[in-house]
PDB file with one MODEL, atoms N, CA, C and O in Angstrom:
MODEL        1
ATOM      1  N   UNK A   1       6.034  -0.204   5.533  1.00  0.00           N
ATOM      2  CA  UNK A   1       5.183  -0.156   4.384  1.00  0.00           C
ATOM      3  C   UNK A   1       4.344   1.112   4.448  1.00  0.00           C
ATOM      4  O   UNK A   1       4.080   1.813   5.425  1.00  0.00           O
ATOM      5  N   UNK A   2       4.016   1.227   3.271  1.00  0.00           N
ATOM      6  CA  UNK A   2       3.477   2.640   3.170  1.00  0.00           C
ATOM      7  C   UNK A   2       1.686   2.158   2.495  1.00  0.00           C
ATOM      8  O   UNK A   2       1.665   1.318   1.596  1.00  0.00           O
ATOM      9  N   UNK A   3       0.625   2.615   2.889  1.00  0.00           N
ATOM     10  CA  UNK A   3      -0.670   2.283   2.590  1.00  0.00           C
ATOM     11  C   UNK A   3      -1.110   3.911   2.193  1.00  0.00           C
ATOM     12  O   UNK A   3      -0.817   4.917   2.839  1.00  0.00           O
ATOM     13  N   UNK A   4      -1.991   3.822   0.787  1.00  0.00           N
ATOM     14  CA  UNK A   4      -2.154   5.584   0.385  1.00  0.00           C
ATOM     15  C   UNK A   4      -3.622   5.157   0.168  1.00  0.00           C
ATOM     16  O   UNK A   4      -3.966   4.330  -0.676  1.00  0.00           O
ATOM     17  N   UNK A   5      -4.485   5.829   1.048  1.00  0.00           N
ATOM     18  CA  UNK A   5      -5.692   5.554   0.878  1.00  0.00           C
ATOM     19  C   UNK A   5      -6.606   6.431   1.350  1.00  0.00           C
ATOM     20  O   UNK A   5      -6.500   6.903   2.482  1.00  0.00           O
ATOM     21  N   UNK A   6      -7.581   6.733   0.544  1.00  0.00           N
ATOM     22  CA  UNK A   6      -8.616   8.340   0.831  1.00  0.00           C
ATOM     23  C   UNK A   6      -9.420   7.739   1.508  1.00  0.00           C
ATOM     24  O   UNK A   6      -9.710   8.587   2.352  1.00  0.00           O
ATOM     25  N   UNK A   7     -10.150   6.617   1.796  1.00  0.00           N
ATOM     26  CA  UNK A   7     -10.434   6.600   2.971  1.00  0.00           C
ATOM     27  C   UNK A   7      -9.775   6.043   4.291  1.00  0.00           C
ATOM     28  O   UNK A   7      -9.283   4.918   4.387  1.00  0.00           O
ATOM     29  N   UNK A   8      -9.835   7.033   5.345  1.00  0.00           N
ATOM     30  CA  UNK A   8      -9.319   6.905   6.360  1.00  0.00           C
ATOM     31  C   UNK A   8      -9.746   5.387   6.974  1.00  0.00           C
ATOM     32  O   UNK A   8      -8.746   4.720   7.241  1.00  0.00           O
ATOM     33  N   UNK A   9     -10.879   4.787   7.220  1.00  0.00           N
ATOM     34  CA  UNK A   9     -11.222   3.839   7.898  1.00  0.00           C
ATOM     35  C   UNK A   9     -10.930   2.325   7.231  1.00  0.00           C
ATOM     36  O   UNK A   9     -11.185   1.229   7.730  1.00  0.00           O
ATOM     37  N   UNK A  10     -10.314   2.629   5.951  1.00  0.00           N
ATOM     38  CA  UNK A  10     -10.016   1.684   4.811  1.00  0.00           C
ATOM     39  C   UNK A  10      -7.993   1.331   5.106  1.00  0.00           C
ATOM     40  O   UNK A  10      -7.344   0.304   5.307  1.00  0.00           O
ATOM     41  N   UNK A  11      -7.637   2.810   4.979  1.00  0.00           N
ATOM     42  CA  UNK A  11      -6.689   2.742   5.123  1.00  0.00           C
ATOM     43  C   UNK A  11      -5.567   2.086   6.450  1.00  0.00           C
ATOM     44  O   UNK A  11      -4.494   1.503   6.611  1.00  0.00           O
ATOM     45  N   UNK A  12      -7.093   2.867   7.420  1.00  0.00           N
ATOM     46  CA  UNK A  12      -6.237   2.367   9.002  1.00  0.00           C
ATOM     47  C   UNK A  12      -6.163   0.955   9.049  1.00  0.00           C
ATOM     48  O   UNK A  12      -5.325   0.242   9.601  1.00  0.00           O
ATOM     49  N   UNK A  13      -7.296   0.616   8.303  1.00  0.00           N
ATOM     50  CA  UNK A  13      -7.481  -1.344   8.708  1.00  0.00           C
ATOM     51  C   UNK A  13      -6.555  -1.976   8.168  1.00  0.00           C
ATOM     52  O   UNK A  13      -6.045  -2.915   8.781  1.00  0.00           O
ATOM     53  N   UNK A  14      -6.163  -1.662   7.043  1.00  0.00           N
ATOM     54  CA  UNK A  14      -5.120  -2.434   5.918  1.00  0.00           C
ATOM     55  C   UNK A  14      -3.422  -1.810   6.731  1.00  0.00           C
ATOM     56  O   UNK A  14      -2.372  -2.449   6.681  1.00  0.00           O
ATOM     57  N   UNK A  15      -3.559  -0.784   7.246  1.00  0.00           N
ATOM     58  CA  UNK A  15      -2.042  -0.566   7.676  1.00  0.00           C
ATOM     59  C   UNK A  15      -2.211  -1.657   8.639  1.00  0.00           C
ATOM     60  O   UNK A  15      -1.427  -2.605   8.684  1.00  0.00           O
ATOM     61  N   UNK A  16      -3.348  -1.518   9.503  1.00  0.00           N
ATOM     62  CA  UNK A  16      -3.092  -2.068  10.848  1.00  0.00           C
ATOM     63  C   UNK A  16      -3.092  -3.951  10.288  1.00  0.00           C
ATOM     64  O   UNK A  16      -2.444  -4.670  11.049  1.00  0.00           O
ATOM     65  N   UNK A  17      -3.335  -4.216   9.843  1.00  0.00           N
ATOM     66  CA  UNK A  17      -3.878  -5.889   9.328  1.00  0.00           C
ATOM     67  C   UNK A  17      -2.501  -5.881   8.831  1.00  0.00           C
ATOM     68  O   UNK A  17      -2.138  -7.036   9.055  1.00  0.00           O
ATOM     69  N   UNK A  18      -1.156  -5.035   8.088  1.00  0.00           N
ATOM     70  CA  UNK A  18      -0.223  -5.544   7.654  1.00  0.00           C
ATOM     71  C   UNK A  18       0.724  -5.169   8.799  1.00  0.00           C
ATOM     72  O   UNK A  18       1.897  -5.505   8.637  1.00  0.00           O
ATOM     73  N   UNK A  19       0.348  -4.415  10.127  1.00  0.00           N
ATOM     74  CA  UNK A  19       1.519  -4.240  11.215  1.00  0.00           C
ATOM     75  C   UNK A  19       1.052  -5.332  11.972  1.00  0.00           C
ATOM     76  O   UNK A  19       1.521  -5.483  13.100  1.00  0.00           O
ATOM     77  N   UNK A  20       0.184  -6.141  11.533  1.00  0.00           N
ATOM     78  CA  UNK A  20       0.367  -7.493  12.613  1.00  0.00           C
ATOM     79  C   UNK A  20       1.027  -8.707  12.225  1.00  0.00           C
ATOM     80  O   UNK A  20       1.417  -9.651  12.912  1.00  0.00           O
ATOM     81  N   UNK A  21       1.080  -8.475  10.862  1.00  0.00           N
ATOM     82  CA  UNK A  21       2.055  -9.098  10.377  1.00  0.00           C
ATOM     83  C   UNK A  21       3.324  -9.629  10.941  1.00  0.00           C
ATOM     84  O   UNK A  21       3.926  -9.234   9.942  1.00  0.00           O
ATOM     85  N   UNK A  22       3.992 -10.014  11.443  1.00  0.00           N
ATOM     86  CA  UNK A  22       5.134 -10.645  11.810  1.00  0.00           C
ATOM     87  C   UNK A  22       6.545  -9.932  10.964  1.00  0.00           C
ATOM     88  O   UNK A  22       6.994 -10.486   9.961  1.00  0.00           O
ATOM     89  N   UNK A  23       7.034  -8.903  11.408  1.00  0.00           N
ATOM     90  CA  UNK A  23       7.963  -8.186  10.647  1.00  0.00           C
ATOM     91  C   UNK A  23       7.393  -7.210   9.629  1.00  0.00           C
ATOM     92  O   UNK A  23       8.049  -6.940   8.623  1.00  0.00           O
ATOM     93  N   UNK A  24       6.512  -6.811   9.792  1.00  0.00           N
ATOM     94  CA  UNK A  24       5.931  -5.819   8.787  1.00  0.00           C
ATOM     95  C   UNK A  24       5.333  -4.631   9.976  1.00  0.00           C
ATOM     96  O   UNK A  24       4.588  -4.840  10.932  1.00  0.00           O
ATOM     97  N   UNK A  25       5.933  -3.394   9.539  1.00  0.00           N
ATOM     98  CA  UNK A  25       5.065  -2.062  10.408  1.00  0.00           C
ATOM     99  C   UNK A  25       4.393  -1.488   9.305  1.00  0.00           C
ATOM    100  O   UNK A  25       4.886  -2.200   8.430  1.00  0.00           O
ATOM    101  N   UNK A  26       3.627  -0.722   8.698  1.00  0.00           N
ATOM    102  CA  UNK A  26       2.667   0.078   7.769  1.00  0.00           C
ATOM    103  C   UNK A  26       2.333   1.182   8.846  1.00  0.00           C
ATOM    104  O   UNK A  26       2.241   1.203  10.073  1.00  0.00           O
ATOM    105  N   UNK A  27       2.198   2.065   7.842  1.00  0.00           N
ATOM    106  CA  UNK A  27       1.678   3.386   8.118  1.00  0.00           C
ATOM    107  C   UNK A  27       0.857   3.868   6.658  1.00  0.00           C
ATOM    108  O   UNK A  27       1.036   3.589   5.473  1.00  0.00           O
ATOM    109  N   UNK A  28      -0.190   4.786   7.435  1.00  0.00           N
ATOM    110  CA  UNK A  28      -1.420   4.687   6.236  1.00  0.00           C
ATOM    111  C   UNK A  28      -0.712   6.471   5.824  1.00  0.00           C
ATOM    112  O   UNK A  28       0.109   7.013   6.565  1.00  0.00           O
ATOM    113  N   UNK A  29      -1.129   6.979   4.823  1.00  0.00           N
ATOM    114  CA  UNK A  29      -1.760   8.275   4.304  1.00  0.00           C
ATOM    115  C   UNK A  29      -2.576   8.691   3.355  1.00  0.00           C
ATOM    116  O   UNK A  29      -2.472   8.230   2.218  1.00  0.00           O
ATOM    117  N   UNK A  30      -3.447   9.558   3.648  1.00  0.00           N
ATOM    118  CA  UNK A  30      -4.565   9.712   2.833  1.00  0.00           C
ATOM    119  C   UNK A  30      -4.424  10.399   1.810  1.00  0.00           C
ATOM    120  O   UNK A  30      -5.409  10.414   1.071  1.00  0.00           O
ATOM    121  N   UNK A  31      -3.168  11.233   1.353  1.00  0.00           N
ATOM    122  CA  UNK A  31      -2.819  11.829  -0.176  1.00  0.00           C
ATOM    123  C   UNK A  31      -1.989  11.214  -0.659  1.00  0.00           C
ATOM    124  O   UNK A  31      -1.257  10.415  -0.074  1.00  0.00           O
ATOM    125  N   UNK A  32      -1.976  11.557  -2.063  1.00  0.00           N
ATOM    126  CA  UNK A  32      -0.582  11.407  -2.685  1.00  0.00           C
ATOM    127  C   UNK A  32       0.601  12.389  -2.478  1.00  0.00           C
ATOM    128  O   UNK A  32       1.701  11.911  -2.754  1.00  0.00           O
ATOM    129  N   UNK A  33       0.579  13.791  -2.003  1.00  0.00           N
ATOM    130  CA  UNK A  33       1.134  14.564  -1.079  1.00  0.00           C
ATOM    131  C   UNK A  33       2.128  14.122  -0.299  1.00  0.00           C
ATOM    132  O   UNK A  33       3.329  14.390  -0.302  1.00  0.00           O
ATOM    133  N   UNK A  34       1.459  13.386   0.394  1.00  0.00           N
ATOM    134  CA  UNK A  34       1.687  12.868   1.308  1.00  0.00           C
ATOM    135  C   UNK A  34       2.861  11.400   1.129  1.00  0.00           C
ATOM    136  O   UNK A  34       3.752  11.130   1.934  1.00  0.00           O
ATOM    137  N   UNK A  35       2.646  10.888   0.293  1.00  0.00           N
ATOM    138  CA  UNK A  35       2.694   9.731  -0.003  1.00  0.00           C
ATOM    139  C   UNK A  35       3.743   9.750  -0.830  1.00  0.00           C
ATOM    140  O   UNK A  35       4.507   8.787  -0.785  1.00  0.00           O
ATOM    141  N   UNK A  36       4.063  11.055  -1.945  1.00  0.00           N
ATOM    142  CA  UNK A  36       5.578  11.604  -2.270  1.00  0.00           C
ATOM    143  C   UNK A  36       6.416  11.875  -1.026  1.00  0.00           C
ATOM    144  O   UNK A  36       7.581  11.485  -1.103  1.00  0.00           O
ATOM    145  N   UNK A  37       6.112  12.361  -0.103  1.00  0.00           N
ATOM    146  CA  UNK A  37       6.882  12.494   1.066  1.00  0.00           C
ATOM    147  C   UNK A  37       7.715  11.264   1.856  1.00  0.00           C
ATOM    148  O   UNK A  37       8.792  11.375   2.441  1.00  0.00           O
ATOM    149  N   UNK A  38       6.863  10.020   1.691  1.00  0.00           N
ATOM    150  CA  UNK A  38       7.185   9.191   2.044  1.00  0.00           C
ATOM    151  C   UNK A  38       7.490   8.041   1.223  1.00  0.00           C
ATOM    152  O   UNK A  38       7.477   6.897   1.678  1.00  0.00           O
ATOM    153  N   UNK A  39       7.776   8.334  -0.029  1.00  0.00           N
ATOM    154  CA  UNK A  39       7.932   6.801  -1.010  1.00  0.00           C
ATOM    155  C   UNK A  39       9.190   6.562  -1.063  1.00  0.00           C
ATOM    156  O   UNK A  39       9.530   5.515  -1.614  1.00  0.00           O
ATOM    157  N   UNK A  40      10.053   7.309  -0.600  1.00  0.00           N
ATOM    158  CA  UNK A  40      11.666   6.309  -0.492  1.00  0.00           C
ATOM    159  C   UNK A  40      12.020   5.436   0.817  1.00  0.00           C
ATOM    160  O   UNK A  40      13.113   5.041   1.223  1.00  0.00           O
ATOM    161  N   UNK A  41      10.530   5.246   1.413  1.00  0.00           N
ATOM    162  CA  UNK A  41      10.620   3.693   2.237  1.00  0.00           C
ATOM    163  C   UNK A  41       9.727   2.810   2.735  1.00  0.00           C
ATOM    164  O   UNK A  41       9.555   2.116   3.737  1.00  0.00           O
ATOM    165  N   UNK A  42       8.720   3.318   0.696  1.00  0.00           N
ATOM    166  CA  UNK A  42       7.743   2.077   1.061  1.00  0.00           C
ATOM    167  C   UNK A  42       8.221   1.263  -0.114  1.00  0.00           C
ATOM    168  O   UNK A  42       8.897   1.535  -1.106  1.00  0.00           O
ATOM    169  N   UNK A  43       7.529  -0.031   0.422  1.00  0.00           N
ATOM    170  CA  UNK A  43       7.514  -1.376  -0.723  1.00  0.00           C
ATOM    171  C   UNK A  43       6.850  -2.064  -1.089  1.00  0.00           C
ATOM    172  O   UNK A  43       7.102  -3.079  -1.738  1.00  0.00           O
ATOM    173  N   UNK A  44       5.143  -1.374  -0.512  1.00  0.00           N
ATOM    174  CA  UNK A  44       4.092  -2.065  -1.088  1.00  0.00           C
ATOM    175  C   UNK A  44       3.281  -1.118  -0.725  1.00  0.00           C
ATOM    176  O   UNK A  44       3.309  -0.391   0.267  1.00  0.00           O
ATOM    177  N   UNK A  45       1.874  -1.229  -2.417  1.00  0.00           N
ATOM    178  CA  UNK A  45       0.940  -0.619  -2.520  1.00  0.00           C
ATOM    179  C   UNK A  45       0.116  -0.891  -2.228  1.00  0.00           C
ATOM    180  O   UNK A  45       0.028  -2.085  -1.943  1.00  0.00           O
ATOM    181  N   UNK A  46      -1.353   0.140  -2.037  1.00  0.00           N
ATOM    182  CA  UNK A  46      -2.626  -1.020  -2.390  1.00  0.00           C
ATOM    183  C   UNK A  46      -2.881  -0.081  -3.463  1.00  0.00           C
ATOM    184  O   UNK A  46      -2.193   0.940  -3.462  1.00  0.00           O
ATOM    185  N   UNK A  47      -3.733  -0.235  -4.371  1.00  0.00           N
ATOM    186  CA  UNK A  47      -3.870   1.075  -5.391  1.00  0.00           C
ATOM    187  C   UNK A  47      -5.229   0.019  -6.115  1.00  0.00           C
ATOM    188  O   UNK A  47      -5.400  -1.198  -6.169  1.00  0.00           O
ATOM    189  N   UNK A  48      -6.208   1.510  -6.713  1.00  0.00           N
ATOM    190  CA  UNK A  48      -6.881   1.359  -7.787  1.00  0.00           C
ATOM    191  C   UNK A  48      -6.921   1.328  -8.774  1.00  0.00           C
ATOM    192  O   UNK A  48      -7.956   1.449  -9.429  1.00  0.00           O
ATOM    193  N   UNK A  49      -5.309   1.079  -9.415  1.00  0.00           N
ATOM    194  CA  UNK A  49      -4.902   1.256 -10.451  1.00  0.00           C
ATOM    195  C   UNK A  49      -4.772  -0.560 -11.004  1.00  0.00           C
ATOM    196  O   UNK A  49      -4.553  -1.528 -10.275  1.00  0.00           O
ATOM    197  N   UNK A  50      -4.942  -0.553 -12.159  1.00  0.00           N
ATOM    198  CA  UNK A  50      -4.361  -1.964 -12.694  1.00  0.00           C
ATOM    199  C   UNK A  50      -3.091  -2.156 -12.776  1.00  0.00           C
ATOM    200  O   UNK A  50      -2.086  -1.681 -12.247  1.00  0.00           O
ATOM    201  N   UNK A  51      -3.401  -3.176 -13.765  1.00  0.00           N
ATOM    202  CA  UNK A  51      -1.725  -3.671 -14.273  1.00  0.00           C
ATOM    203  C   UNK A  51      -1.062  -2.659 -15.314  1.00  0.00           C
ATOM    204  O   UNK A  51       0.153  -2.535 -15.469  1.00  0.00           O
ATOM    205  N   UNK A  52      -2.132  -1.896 -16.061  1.00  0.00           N
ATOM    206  CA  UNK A  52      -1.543  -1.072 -16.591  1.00  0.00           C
ATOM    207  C   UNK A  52      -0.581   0.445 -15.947  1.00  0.00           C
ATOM    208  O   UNK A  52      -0.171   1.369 -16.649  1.00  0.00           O
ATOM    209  N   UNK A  53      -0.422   0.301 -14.452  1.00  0.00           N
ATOM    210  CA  UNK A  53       0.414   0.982 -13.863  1.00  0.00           C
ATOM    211  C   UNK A  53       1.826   0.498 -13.419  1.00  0.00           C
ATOM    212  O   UNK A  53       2.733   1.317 -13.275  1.00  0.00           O
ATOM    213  N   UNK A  54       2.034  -0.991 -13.176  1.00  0.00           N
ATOM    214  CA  UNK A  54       3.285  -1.605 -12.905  1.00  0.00           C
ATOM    215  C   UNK A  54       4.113  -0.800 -13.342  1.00  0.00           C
ATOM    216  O   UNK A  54       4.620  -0.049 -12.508  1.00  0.00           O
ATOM    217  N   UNK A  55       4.557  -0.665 -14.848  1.00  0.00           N
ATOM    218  CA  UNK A  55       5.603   0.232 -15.453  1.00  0.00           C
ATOM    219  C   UNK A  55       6.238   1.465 -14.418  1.00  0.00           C
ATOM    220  O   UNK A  55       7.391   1.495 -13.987  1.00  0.00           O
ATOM    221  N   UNK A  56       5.272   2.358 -14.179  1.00  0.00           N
ATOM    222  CA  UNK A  56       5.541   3.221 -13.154  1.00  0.00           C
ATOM    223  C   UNK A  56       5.758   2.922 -12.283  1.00  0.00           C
ATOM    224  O   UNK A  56       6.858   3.411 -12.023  1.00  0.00           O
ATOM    225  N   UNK A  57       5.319   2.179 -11.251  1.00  0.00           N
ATOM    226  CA  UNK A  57       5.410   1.862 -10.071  1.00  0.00           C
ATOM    227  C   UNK A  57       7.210   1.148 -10.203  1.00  0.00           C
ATOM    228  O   UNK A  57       8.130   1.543  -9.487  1.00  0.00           O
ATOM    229  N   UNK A  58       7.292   0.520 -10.824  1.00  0.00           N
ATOM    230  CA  UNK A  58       8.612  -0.487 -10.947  1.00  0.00           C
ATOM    231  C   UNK A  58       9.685   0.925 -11.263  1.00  0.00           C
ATOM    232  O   UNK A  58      10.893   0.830 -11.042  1.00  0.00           O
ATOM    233  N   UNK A  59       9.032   2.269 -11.824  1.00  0.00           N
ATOM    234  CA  UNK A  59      10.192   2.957 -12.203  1.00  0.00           C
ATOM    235  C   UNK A  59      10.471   3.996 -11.104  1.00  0.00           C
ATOM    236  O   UNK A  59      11.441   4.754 -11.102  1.00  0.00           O
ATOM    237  N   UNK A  60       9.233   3.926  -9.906  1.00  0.00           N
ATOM    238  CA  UNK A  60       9.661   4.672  -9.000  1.00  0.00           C
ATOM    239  C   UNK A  60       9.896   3.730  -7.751  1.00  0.00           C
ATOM    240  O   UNK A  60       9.368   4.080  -6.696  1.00  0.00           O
ATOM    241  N   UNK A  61      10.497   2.792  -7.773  1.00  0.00           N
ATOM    242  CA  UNK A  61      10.799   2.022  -7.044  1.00  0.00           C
ATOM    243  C   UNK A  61      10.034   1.359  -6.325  1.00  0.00           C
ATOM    244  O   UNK A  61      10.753   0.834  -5.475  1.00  0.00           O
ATOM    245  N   UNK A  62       8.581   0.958  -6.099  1.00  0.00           N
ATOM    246  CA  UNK A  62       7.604   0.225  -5.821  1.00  0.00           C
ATOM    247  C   UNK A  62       7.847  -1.388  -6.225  1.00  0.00           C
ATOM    248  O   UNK A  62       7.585  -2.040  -7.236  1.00  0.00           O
ATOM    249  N   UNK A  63       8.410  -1.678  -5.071  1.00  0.00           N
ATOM    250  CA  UNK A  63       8.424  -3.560  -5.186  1.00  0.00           C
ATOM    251  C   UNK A  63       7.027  -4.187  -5.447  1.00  0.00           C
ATOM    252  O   UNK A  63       6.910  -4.972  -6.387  1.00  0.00           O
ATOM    253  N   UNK A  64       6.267  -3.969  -4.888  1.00  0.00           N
ATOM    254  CA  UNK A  64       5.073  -5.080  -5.249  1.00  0.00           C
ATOM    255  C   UNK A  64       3.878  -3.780  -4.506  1.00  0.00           C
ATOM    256  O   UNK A  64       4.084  -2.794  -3.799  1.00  0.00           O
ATOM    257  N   UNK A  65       2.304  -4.544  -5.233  1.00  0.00           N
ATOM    258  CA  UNK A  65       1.118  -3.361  -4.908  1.00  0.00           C
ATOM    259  C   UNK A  65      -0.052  -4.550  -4.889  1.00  0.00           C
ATOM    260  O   UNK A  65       0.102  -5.689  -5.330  1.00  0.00           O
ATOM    261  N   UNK A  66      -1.015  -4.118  -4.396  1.00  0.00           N
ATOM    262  CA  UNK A  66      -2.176  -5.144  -4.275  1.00  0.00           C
ATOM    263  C   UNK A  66      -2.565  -4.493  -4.617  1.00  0.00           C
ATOM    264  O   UNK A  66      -2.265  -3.325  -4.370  1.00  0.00           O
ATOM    265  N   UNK A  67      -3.801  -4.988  -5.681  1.00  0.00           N
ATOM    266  CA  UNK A  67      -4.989  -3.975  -6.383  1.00  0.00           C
ATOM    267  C   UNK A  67      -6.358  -4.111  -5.601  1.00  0.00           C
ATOM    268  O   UNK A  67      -6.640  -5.062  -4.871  1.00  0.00           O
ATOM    269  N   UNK A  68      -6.962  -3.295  -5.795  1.00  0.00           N
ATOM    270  CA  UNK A  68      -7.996  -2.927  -5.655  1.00  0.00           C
ATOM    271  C   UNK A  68      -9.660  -3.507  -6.346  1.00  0.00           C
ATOM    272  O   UNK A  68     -10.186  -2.695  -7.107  1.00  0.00           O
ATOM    273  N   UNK A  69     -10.292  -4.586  -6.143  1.00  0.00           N
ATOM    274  CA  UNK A  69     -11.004  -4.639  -4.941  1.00  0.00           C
ATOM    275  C   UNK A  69      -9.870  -6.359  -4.178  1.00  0.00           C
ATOM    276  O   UNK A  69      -9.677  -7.341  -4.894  1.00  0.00           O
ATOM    277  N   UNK A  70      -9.390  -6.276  -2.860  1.00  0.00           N
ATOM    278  CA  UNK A  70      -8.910  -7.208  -2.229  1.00  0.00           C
ATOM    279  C   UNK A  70      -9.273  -7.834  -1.312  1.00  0.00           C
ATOM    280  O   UNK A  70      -9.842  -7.073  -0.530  1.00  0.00           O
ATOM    281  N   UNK A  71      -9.258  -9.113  -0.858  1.00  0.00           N
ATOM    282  CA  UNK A  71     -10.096  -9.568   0.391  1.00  0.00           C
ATOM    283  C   UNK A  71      -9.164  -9.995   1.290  1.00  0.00           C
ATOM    284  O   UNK A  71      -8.626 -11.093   1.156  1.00  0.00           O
ATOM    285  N   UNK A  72      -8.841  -9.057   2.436  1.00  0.00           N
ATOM    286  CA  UNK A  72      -8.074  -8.894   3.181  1.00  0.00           C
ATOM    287  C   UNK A  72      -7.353 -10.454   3.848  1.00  0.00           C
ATOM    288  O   UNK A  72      -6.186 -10.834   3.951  1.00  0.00           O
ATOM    289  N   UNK A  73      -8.632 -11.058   4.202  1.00  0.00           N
ATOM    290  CA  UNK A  73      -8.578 -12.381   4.449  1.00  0.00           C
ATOM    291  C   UNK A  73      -7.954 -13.782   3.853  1.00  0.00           C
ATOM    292  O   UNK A  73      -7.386 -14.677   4.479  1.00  0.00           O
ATOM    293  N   UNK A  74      -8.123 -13.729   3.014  1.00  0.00           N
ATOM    294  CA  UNK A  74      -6.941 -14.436   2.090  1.00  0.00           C
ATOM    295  C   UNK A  74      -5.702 -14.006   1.326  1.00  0.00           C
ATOM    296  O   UNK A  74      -4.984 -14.687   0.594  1.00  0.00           O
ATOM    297  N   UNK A  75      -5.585 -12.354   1.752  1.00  0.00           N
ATOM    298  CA  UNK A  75      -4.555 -12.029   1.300  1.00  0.00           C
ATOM    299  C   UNK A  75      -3.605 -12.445   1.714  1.00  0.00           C
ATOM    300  O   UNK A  75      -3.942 -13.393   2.422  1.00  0.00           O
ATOM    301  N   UNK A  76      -1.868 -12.266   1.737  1.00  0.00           N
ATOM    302  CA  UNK A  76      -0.934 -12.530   2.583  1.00  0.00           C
ATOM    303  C   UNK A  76      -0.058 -11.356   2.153  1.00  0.00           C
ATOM    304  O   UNK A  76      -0.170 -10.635   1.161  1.00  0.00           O
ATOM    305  N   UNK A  77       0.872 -11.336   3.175  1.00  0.00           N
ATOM    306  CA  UNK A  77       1.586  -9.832   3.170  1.00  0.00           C
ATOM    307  C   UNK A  77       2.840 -10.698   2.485  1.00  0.00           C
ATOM    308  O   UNK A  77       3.718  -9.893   2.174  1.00  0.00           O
ATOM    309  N   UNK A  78       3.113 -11.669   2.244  1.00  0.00           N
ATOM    310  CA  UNK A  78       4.159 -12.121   2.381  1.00  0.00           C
ATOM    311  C   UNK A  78       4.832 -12.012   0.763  1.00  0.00           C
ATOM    312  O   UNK A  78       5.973 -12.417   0.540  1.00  0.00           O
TER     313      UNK A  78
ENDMDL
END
């Protein structure tokens, strides 16, 4: 999984909280730069974007995204 997040201390927690996951590794990056480099082998977002971004996301191959604000704790990776 791929995590794109400008802050670093935001980002590390959410990669690291979904590599403990049970079959899930994440890796964070802090651009979108970056994050073109690596989107032909991620499959989940976190983004500040709404629902009004799905369209895109579904057209660049993005399986599923968690929005932004999330509570890590009741989330599930699953």
């Amino acid at each position: 999984m791929l995590v794109v997040e400008d802050d670093r201390a935001v980002g590390e927690l959410i990669a690291g909280a979904l590599s403990d996951e049970p079959g899930y590794s994440a890796i964070h990056v802090l651009t979108p730069a970056l994050a073109l480099e690596t989107i032909k082998h991620a499959v989940l977002f976190e983004t500040g974007s709404g629902a009004e971004s799905v369209g895109e996301f579904r057209r660049c191959g993005i399986a599923s995204y968690v929005a932004k604000p999330f509570n890590l704790w009741t989330w599930s990776a699953a």
